[in-house]
N, C-alpha and C positions, 0 to 999 in steps of 0.2 A: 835553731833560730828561724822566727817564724815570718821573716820581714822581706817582702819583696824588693829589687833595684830597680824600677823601672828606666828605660830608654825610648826613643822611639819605635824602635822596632817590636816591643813586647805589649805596650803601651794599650793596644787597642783590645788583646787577650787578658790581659789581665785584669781591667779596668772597668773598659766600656761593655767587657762579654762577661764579669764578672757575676755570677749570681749572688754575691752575696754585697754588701757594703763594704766600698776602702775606702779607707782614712789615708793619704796620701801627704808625706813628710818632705815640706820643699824645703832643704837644706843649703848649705854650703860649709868646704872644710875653714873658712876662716870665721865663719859667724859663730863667735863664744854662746851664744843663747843655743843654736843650735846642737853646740857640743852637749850644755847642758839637758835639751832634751832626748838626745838619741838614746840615754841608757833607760828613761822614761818610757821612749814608745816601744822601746824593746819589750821591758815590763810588760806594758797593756799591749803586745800581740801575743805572749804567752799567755796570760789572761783571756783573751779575747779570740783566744786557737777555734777556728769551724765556726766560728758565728763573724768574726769581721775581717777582713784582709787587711795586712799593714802593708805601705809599700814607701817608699824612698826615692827622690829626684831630688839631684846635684845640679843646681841650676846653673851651675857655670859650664855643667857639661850638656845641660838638655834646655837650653835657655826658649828653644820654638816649643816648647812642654811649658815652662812658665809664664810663659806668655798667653801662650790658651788660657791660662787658669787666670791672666792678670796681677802675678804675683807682684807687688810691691815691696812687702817685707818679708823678711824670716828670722824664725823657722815661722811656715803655715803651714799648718795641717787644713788640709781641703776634703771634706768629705764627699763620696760620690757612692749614691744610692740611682739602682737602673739606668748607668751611665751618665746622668745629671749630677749636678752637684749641689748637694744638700745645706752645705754649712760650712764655717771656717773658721779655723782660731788662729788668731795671726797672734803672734808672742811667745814664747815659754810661759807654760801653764803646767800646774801641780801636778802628780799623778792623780788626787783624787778628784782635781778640778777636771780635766781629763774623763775619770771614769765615769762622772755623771753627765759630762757632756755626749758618751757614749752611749750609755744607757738610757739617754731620754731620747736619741737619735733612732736606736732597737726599739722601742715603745712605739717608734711613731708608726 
């Protein structure tokens, strides 16, 4: 399984020092959309192995992390390219809506 947990503590290595781009999954265990996506972004980080980081925030347990990001709803995927943050899909979205949102993201 190729999916990071982030916390605060890992937060700044994994992310902000990351060379590569993470796509970052602000979830929770009671948000049904959420359930729906987690077997999704599991998918596209097998898929997406050495070229993007997948990682994970339970906002109920890292709420000063969602709050940086601004999060309002979930799930949101928040992408962060050289420690900024690039883009975000706030809703459950396809796998393949997904992959091209990924691959035009690699393009740029």
């Amino acid at each position: 399984m190729a999916v990071t947990h982030l916390n605060k503590e890992n937060f700044s290595k994994e992310v902000e020092q990351s060379d590569q781009p993470v796509i970052i999954d602000f979830w929770a265990e009671w948000c049904g959309p959420c359930r729906m996506m987690g077997p999704v972004f599991e998918e596209l980080s097998n898929d997406y192995e050495g070229k993007v980081k997948f990682a994970k925030i339970n906002v109920d347990e890292e709420p000063d992390l969602a709050g940086r990001f601004a999060v309002q709803g979930i799930p949101s995927l928040v992408v962060v390219k050289d420690g900024n943050e690039v883009d975000r899909i706030v809703g459950f979205a396809p796998k393949e809506a997904l992959k091209d949102k990924i691959d035009s993201i690699l393009g740029a």
